[in-house]
HTML snippet that shows the backbone in 3Dmol.js (N, CA, C, O; Angstrom):
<script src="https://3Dmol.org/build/3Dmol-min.js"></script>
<div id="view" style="width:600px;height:400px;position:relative"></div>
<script>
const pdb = `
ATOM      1  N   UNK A   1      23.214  30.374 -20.123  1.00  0.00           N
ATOM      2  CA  UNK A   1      22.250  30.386 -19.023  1.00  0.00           C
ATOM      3  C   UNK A   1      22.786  31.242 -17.886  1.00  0.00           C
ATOM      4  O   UNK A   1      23.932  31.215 -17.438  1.00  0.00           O
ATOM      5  N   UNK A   2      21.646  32.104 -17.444  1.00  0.00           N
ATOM      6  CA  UNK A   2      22.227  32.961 -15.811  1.00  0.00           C
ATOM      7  C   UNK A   2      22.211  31.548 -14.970  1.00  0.00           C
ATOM      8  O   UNK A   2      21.765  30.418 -15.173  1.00  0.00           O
ATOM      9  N   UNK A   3      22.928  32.203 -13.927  1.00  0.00           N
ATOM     10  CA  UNK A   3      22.708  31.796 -12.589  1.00  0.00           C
ATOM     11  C   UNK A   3      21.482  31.650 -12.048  1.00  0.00           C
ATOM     12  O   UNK A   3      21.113  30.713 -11.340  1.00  0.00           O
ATOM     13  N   UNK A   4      20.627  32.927 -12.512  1.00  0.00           N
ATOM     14  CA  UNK A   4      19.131  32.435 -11.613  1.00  0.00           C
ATOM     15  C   UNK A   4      18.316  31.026 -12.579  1.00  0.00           C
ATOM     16  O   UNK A   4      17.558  30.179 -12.106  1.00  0.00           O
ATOM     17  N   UNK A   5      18.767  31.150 -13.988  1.00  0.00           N
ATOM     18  CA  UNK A   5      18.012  30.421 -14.561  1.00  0.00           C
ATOM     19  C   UNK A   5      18.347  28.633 -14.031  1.00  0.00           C
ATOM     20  O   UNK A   5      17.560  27.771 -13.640  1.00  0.00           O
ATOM     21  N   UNK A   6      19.697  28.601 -14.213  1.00  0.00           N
ATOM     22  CA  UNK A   6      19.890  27.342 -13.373  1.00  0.00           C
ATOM     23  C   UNK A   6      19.981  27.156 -12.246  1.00  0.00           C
ATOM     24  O   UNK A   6      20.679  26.220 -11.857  1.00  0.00           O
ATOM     25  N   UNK A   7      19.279  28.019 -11.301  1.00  0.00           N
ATOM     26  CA  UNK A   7      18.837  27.697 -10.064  1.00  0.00           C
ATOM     27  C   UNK A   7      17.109  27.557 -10.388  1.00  0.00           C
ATOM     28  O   UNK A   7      16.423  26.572 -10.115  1.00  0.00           O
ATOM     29  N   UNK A   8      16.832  28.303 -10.771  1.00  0.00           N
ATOM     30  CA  UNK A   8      15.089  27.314 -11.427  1.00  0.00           C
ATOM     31  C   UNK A   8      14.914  26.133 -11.390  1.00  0.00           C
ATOM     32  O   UNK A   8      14.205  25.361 -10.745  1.00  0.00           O
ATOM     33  N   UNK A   9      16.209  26.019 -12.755  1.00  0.00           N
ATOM     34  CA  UNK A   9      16.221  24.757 -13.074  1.00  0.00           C
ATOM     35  C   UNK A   9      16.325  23.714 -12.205  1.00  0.00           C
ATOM     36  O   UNK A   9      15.611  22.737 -12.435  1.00  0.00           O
ATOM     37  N   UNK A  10      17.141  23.691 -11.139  1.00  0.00           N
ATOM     38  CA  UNK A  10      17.639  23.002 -10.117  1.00  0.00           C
ATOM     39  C   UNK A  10      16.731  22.575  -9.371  1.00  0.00           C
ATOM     40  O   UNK A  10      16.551  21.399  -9.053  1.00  0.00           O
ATOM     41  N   UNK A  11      15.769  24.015  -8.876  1.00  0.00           N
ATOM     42  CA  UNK A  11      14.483  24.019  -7.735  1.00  0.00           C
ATOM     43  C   UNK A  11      13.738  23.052  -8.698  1.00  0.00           C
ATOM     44  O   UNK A  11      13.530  21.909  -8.291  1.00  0.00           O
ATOM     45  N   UNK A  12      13.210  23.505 -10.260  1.00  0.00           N
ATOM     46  CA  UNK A  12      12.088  22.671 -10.896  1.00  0.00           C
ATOM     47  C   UNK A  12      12.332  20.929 -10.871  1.00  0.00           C
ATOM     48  O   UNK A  12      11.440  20.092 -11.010  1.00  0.00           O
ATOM     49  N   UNK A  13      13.724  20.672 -10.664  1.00  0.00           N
ATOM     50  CA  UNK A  13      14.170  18.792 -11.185  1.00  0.00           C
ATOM     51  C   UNK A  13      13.772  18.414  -9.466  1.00  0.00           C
ATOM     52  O   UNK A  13      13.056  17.468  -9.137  1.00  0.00           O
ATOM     53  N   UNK A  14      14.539  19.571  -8.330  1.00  0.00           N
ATOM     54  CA  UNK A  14      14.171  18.256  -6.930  1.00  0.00           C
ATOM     55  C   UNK A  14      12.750  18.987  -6.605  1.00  0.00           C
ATOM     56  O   UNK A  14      12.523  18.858  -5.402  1.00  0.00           O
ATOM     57  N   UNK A  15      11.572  19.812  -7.360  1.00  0.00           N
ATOM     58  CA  UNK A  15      10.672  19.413  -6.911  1.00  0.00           C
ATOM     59  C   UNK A  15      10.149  18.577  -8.156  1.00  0.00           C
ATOM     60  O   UNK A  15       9.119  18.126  -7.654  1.00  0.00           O
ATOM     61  N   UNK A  16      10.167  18.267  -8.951  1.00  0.00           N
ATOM     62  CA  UNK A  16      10.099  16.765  -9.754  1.00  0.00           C
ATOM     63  C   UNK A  16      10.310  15.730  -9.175  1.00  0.00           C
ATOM     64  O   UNK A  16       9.414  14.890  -9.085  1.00  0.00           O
ATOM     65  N   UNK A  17      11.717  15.502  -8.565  1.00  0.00           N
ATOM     66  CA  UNK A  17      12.385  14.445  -7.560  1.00  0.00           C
ATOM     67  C   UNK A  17      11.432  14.148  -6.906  1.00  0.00           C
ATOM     68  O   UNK A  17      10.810  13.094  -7.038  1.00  0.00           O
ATOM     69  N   UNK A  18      11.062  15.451  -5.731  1.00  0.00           N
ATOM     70  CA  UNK A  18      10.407  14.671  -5.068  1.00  0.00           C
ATOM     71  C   UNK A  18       9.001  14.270  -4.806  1.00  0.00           C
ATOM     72  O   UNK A  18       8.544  13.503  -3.958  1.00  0.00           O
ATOM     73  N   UNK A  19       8.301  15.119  -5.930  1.00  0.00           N
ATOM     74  CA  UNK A  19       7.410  14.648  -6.337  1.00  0.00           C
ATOM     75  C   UNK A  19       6.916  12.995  -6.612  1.00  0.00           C
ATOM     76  O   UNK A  19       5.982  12.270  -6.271  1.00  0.00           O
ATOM     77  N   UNK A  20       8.380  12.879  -7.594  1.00  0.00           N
ATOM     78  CA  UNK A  20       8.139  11.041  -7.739  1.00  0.00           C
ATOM     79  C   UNK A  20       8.154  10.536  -6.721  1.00  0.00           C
ATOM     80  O   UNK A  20       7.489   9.507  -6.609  1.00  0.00           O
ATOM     81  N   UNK A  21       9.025  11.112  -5.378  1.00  0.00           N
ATOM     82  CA  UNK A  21       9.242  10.303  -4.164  1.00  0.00           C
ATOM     83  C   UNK A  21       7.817  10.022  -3.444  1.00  0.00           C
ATOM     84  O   UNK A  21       7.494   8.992  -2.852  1.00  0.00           O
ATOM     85  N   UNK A  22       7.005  11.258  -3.651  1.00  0.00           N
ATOM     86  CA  UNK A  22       5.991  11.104  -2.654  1.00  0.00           C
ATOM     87  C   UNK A  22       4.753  10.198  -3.243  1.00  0.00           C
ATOM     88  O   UNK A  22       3.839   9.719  -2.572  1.00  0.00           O
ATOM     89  N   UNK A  23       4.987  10.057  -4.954  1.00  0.00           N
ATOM     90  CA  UNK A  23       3.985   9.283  -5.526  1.00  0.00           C
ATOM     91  C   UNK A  23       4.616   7.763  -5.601  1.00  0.00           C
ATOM     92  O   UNK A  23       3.858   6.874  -5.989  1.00  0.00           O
ATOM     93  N   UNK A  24       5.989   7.421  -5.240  1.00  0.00           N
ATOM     94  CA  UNK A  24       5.823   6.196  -4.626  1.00  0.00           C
ATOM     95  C   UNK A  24       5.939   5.597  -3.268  1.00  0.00           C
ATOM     96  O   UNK A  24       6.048   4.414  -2.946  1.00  0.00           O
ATOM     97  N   UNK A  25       5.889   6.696  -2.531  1.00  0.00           N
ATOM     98  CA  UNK A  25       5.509   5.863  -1.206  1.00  0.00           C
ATOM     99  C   UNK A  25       3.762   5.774  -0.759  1.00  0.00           C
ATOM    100  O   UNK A  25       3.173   5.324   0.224  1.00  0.00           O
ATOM    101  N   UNK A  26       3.383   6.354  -1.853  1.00  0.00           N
ATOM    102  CA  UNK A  26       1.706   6.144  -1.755  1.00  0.00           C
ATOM    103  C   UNK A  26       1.492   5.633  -2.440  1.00  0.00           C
ATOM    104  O   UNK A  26       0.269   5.607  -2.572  1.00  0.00           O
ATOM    105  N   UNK A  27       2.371   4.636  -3.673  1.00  0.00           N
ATOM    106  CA  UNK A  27       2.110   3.412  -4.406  1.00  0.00           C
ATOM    107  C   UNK A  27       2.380   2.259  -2.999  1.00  0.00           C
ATOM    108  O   UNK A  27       1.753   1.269  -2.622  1.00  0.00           O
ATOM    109  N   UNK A  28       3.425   2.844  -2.570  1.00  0.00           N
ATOM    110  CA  UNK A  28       3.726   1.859  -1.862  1.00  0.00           C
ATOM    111  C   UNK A  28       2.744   1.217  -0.304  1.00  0.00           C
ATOM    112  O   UNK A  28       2.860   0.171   0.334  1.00  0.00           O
ATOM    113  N   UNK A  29       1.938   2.246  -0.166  1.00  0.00           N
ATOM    114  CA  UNK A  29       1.006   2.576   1.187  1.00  0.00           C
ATOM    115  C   UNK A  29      -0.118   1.919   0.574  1.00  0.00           C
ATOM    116  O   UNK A  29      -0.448   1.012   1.339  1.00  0.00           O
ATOM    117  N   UNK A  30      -0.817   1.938  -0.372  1.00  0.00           N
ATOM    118  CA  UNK A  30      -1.942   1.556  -1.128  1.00  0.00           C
ATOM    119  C   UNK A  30      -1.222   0.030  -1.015  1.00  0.00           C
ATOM    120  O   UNK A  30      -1.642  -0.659  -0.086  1.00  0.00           O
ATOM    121  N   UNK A  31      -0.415  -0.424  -1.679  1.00  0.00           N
ATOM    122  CA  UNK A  31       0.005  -2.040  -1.932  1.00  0.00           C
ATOM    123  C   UNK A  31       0.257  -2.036  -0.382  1.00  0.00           C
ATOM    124  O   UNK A  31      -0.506  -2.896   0.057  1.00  0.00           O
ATOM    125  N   UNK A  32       0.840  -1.578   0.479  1.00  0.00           N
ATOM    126  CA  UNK A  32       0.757  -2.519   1.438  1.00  0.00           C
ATOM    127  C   UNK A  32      -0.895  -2.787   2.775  1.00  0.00           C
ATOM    128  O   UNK A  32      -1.157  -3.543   3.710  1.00  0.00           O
ATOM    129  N   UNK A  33      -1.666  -1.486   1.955  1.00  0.00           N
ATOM    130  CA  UNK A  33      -2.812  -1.771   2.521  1.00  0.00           C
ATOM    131  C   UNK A  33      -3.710  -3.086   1.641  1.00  0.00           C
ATOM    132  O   UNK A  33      -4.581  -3.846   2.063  1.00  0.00           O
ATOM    133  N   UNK A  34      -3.157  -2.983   0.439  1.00  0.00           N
ATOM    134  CA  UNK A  34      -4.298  -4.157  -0.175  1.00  0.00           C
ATOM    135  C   UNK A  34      -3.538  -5.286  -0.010  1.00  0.00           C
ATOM    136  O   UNK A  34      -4.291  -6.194  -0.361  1.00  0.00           O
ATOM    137  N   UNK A  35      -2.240  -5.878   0.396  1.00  0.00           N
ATOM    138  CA  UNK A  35      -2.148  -6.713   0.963  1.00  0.00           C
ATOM    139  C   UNK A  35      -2.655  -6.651   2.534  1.00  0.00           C
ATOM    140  O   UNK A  35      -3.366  -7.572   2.933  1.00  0.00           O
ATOM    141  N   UNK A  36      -2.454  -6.046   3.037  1.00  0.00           N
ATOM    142  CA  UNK A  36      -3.123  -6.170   4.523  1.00  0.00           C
ATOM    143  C   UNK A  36      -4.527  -6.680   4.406  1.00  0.00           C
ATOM    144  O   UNK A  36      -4.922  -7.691   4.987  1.00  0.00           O
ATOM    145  N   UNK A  37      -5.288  -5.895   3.592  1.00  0.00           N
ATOM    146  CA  UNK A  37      -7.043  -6.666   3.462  1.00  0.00           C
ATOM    147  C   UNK A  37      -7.302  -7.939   2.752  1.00  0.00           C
ATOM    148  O   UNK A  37      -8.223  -8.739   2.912  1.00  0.00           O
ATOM    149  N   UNK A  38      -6.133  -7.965   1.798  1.00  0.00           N
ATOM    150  CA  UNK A  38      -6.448  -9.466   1.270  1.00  0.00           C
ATOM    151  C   UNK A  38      -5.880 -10.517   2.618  1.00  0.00           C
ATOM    152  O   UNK A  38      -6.285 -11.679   2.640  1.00  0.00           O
ATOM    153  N   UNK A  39      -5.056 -10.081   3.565  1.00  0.00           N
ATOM    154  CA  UNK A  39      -4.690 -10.880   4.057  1.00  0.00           C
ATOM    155  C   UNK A  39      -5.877 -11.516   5.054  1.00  0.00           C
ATOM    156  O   UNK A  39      -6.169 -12.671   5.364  1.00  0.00           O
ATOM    157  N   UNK A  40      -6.445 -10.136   5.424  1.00  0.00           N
ATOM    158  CA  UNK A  40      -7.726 -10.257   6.260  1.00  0.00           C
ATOM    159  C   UNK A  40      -8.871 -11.113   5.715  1.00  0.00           C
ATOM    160  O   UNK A  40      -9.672 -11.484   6.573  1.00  0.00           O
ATOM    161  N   UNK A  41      -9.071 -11.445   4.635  1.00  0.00           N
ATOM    162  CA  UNK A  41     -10.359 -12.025   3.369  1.00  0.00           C
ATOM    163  C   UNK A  41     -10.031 -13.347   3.734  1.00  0.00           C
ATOM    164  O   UNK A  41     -10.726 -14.210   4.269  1.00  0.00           O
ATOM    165  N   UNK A  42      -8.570 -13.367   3.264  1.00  0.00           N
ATOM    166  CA  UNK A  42      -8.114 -15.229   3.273  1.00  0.00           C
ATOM    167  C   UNK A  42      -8.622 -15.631   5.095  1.00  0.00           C
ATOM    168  O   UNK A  42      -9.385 -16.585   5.238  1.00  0.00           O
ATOM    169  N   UNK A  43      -8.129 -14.820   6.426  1.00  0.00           N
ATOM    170  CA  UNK A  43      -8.326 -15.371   7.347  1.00  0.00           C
ATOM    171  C   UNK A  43      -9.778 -15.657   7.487  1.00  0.00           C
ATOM    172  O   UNK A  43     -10.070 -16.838   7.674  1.00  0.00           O
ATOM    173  N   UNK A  44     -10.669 -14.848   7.434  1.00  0.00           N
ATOM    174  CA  UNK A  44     -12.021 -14.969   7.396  1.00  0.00           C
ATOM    175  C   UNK A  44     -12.174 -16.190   6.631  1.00  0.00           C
ATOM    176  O   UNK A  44     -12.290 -17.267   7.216  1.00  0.00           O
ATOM    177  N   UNK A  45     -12.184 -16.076   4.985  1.00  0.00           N
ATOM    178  CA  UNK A  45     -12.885 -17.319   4.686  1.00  0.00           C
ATOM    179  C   UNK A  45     -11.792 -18.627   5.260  1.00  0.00           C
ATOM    180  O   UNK A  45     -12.433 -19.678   5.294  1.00  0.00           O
ATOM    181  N   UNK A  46     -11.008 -18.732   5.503  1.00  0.00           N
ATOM    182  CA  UNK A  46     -10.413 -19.990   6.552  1.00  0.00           C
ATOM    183  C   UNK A  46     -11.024 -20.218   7.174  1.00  0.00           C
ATOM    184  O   UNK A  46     -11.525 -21.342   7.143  1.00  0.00           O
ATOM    185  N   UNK A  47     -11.417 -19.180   8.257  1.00  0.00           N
ATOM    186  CA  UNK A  47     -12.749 -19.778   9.313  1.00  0.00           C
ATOM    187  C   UNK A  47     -13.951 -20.161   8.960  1.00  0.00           C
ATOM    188  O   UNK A  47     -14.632 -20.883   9.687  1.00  0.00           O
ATOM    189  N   UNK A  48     -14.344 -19.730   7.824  1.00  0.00           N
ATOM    190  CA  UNK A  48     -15.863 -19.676   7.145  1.00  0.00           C
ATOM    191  C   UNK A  48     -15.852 -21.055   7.013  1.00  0.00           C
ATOM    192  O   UNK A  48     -16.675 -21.831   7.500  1.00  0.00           O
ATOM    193  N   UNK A  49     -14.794 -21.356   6.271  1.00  0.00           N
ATOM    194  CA  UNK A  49     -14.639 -23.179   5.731  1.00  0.00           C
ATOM    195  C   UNK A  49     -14.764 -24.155   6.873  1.00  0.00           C
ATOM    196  O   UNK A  49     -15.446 -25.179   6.828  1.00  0.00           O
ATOM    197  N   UNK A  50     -13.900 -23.667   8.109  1.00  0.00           N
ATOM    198  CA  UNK A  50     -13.389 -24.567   9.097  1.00  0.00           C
ATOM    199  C   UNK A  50     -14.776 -24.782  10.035  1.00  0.00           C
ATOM    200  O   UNK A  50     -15.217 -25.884  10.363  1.00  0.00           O
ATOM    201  N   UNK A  51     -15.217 -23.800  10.303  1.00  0.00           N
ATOM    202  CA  UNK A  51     -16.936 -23.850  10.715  1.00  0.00           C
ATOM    203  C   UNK A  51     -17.682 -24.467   9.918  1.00  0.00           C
ATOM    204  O   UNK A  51     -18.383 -25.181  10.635  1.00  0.00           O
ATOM    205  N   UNK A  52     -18.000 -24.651   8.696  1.00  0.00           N
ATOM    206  CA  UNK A  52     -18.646 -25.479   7.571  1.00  0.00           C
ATOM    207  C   UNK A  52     -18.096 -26.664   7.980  1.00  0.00           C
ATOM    208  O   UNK A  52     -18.912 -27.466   8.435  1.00  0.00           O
ATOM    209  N   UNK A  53     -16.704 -27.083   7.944  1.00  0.00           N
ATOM    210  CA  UNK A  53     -15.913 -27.925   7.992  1.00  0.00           C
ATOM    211  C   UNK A  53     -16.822 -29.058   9.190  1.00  0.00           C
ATOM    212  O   UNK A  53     -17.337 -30.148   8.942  1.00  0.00           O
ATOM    213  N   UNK A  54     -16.772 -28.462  10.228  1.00  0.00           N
ATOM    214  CA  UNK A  54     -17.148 -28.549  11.845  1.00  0.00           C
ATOM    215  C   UNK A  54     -18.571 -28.406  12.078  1.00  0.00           C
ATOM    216  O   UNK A  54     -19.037 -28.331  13.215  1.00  0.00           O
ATOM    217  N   UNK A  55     -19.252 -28.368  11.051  1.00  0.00           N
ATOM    218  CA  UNK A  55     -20.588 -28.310  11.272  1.00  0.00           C
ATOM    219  C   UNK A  55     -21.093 -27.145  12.225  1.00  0.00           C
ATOM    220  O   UNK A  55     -21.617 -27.264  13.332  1.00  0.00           O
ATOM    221  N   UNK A  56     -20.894 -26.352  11.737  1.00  0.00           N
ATOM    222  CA  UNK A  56     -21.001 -24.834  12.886  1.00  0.00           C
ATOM    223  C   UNK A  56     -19.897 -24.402  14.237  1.00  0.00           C
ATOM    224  O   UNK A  56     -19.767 -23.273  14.712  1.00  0.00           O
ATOM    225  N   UNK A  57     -19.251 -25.533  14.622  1.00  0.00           N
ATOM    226  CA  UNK A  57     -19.392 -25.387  15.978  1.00  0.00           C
ATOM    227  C   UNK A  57     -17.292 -25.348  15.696  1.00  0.00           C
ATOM    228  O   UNK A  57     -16.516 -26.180  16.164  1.00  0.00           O
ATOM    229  N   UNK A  58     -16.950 -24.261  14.919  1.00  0.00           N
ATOM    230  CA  UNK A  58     -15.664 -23.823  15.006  1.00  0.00           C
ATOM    231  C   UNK A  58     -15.488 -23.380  16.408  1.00  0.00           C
ATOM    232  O   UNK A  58     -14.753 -23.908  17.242  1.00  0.00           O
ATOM    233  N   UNK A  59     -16.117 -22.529  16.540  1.00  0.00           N
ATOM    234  CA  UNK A  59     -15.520 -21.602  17.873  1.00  0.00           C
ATOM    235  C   UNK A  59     -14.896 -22.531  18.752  1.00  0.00           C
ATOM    236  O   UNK A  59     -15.031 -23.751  18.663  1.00  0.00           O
ATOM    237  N   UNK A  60     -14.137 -21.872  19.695  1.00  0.00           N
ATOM    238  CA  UNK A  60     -13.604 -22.567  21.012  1.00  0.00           C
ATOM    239  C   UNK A  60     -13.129 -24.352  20.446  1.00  0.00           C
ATOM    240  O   UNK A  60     -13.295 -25.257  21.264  1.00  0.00           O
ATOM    241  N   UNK A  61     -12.819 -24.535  19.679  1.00  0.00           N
ATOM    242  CA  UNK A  61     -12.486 -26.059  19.462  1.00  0.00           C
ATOM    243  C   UNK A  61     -10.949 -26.152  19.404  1.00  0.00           C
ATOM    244  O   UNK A  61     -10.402 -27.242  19.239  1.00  0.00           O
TER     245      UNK A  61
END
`;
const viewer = $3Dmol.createViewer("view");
viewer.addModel(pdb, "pdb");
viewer.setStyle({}, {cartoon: {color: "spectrum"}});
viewer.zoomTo();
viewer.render();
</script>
């Protein structure tokens, strides 16, 4: 192998590298947004219940 060829090589693996890098911190951005909205679902229906619960009149109690 030349020199230029394993510098290809080199450039082609860390943009591979970081390729994977950038496809898991947008695994990771996606999971921490769908925990964020599930977290939001559960608070809502908590209140949904607790108002049912209370016969409408959750608010301000």
């Amino acid at each position: 192998m030349s020199i230029q060829d394993e510098q290809g090589a080199i450039g082609l693996l860390e943009w591979i590298i970081h390729a994977f890098m950038i496809m898991g911190a947008a695994a990771f951005s996606i999971q921490y947004l769908v925990m964020s909205v599930e977290n939001e679902l559960r608070v809502v229906i908590y209140h949904t219940q607790t108002r049912r619960a209370l016969g409408g009149r959750a608010r301000g109690v």
